[in-house]
C-alpha positions as CSV (number, residue, x, y, z in Angstrom):
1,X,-48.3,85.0,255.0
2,X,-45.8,81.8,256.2
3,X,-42.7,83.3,258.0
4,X,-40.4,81.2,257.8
5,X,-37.0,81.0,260.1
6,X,-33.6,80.1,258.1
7,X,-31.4,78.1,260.0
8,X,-32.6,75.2,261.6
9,X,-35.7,75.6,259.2
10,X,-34.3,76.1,255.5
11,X,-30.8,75.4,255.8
12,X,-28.8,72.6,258.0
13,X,-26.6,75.2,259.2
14,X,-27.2,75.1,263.2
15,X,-24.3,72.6,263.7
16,X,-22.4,74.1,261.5
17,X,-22.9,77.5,262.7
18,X,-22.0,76.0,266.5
19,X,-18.9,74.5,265.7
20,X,-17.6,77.8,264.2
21,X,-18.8,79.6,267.7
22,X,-17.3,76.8,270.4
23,X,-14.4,77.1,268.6
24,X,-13.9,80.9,268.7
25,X,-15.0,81.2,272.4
26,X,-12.4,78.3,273.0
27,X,-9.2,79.7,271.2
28,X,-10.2,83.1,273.6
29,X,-10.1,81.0,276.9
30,X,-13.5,80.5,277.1
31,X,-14.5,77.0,276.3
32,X,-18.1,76.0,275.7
33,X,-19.4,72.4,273.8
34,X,-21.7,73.5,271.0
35,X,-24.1,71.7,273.2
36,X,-24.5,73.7,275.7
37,X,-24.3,77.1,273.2
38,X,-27.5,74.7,271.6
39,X,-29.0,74.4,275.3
40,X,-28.5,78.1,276.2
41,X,-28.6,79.8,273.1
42,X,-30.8,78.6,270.3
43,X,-32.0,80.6,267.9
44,X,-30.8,83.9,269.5
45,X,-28.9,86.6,267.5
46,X,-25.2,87.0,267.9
47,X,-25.0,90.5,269.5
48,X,-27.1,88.8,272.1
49,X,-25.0,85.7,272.6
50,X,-21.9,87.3,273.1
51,X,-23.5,90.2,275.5
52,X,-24.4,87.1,277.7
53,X,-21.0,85.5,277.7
54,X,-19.2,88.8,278.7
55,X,-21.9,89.0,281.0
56,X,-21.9,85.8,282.9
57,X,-17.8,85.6,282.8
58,X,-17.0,89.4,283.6
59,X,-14.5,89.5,280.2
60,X,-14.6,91.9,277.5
61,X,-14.0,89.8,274.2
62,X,-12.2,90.7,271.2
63,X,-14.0,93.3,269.4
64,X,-13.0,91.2,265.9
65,X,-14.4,87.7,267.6
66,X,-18.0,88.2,266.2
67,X,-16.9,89.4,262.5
68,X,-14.5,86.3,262.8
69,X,-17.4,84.4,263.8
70,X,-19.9,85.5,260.5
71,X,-16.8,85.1,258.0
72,X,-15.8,81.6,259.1
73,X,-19.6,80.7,259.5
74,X,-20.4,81.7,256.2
75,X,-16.7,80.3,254.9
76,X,-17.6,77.2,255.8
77,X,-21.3,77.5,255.0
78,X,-20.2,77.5,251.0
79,X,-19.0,74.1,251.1
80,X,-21.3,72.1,253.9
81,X,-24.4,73.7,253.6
82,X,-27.7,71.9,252.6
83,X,-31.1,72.5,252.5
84,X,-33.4,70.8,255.2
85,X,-34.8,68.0,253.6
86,X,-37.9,68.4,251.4
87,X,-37.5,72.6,252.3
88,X,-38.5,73.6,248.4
89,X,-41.3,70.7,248.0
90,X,-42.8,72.9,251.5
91,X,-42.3,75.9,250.1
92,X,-43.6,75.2,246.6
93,X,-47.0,73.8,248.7
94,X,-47.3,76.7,250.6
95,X,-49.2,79.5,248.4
96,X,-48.7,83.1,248.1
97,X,-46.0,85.3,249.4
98,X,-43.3,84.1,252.0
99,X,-40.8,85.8,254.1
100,X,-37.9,84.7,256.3
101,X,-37.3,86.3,259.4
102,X,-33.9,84.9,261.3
103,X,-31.1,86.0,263.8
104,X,-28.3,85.7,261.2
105,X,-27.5,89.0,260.0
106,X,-29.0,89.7,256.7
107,X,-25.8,88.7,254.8
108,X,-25.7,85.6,255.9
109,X,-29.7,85.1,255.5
110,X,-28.9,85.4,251.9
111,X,-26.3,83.8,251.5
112,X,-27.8,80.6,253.0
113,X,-30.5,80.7,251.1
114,X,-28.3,81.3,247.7
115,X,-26.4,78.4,248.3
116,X,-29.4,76.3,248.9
117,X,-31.2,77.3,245.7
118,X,-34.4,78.7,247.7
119,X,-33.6,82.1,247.3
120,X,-36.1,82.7,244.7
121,X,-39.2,81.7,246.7
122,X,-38.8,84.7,248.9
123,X,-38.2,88.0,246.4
124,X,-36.7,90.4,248.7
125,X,-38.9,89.3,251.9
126,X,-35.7,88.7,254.1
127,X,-36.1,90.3,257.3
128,X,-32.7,90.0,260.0
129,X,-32.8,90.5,263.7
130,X,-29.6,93.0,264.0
131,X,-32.5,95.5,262.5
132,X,-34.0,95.8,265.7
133,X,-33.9,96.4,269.1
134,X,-34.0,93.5,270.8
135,X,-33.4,90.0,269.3
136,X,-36.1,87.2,269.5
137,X,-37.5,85.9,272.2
138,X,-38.7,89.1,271.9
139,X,-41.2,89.8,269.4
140,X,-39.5,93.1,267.4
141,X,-38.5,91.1,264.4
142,X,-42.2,89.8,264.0
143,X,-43.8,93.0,264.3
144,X,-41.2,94.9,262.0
145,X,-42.1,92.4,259.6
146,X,-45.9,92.9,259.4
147,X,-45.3,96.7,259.6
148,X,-43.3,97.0,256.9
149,X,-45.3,94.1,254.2
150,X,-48.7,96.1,255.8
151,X,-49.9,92.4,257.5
152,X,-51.6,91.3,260.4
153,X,-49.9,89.3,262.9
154,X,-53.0,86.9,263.7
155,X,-52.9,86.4,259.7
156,X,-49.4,85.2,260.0
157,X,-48.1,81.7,260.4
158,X,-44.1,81.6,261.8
159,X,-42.2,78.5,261.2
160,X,-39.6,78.1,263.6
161,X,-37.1,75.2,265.7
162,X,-36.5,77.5,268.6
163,X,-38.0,78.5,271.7
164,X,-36.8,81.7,271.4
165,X,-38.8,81.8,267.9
166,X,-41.7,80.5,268.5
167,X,-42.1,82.8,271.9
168,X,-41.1,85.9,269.6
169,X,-44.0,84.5,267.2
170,X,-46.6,84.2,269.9
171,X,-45.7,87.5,271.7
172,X,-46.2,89.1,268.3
173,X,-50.1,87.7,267.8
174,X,-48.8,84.7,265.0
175,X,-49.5,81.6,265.1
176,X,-46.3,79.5,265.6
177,X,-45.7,75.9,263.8
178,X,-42.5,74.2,265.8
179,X,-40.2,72.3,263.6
180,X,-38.1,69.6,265.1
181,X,-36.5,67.5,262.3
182,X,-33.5,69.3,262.3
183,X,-32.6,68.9,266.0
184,X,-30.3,66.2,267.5
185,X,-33.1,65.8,270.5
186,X,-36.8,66.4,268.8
187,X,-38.5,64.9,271.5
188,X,-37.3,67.2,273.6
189,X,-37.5,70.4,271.5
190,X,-41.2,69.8,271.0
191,X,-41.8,69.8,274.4
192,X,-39.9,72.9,274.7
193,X,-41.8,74.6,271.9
194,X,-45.2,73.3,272.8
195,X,-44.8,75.5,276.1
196,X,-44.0,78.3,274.8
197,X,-46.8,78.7,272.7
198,X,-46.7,76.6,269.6
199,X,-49.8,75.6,268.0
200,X,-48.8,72.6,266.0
201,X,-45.0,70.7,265.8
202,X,-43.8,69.2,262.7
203,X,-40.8,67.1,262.1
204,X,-40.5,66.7,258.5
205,X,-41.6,69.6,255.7
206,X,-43.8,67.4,254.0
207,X,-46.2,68.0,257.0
208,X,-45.7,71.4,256.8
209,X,-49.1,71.8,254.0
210,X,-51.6,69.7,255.6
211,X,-50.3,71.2,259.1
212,X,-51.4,75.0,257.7
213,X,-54.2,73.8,256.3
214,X,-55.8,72.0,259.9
215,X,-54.8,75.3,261.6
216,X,-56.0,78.1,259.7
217,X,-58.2,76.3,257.0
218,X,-56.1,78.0,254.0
């Protein structure tokens, strides 16, 4: 099976998605540029981002921040949102079953992928970080995944455009594809991913076939 993450992947959401969090950290006294939540946080569940921020400034934040945080995201999400370029020629490429697995809540996993039109190349295969334990860069997510669709993990190819994804992927015995094209500094990323484990990095979708293909001869 391709795993797929959403945002970042799919969807052009991760700007989007960072303007809504600077902002509701900043109108609680605790200013950040989504650049550095891009630096420090990418691709990591919410739970986990706000955990660190009470963390490294010893506050206790608004119990309602986070739930203003998903409505606003996905408020905003309905009228901005677009698929990554070229995201349903990739998918339509790439044969058999698909899932996405993604640090948005479940919710907003479908919802995303709804407004983009790619809802239907997935069936109900949506898996969603705040199911498990502990958020990627660990590999929980991964390894629910394959327990529940019966897989296994080194038959598994994860898509991703984070290092926390991609080390999730490799912890988990996948083999991880990095995908840059969304990202404001690819050259970067793809260093970034490349040491953390992934096998290949792709910047546009249209690679994504021939990519699969060279690594796993399917």
């Amino acid at each position: 099976m391709v795993i797929f993450d959403c945002n970042g992947v799919l969807v052009d959401g991760e700007k989007i998605a960072r303007a809504v969090l600077a902002d509701a950290f900043a109108s609680v006294g605790v200013p950040m540029t989504p650049q550095f939540l891009a630096q420090k946080f990418h691709g990591r569940r919410a739970d986990d981002i706000f955990d660190a921020v009470e963390a490294a400034t010893g506050r206790n934040l608004p119990a309602e921040l986070i739930s203003h945080v998903a409505k606003e995201t996905i408020r905003r999400f309905r009228s901005e949102l677009r698929p990554i370029p070229h995201a349903a020629r990739a998918l339509t490429w790439v044969r058999g079953p698909k899932a996405v697995a993604s640090s948005s809540s479940f919710d907003r996993i479908r919802i995303s992928l709804e407004i983009t039109g790619l809802i239907g190349f997935f069936s109900q295969r949506l898996f969603s970080a705040s199911g498990v334990a502990h958020g990627k860069p660990a590999p929980d997510l991964f390894l629910r995944l394959t327990g529940e669709l019966s897989l296994d993990p080194a038959e598994c190819i994860v898509v991703e455009d984070s290092a926390a994804g991609v080390s999730a992927a490799a912890k988990a015995g996948m083999t991880p594809i990095g995908f840059v094209g969304s990202s404001d500094t690819p050259g970067r990323l793809a260093e970034e991913l490349g040491k953390v484990g992934a096998r290949a990095v792709i910047a546009d979708l249209r690679a994504l076939h021939s990519t699969v293909l060279d690594l796993r001869g399917w």
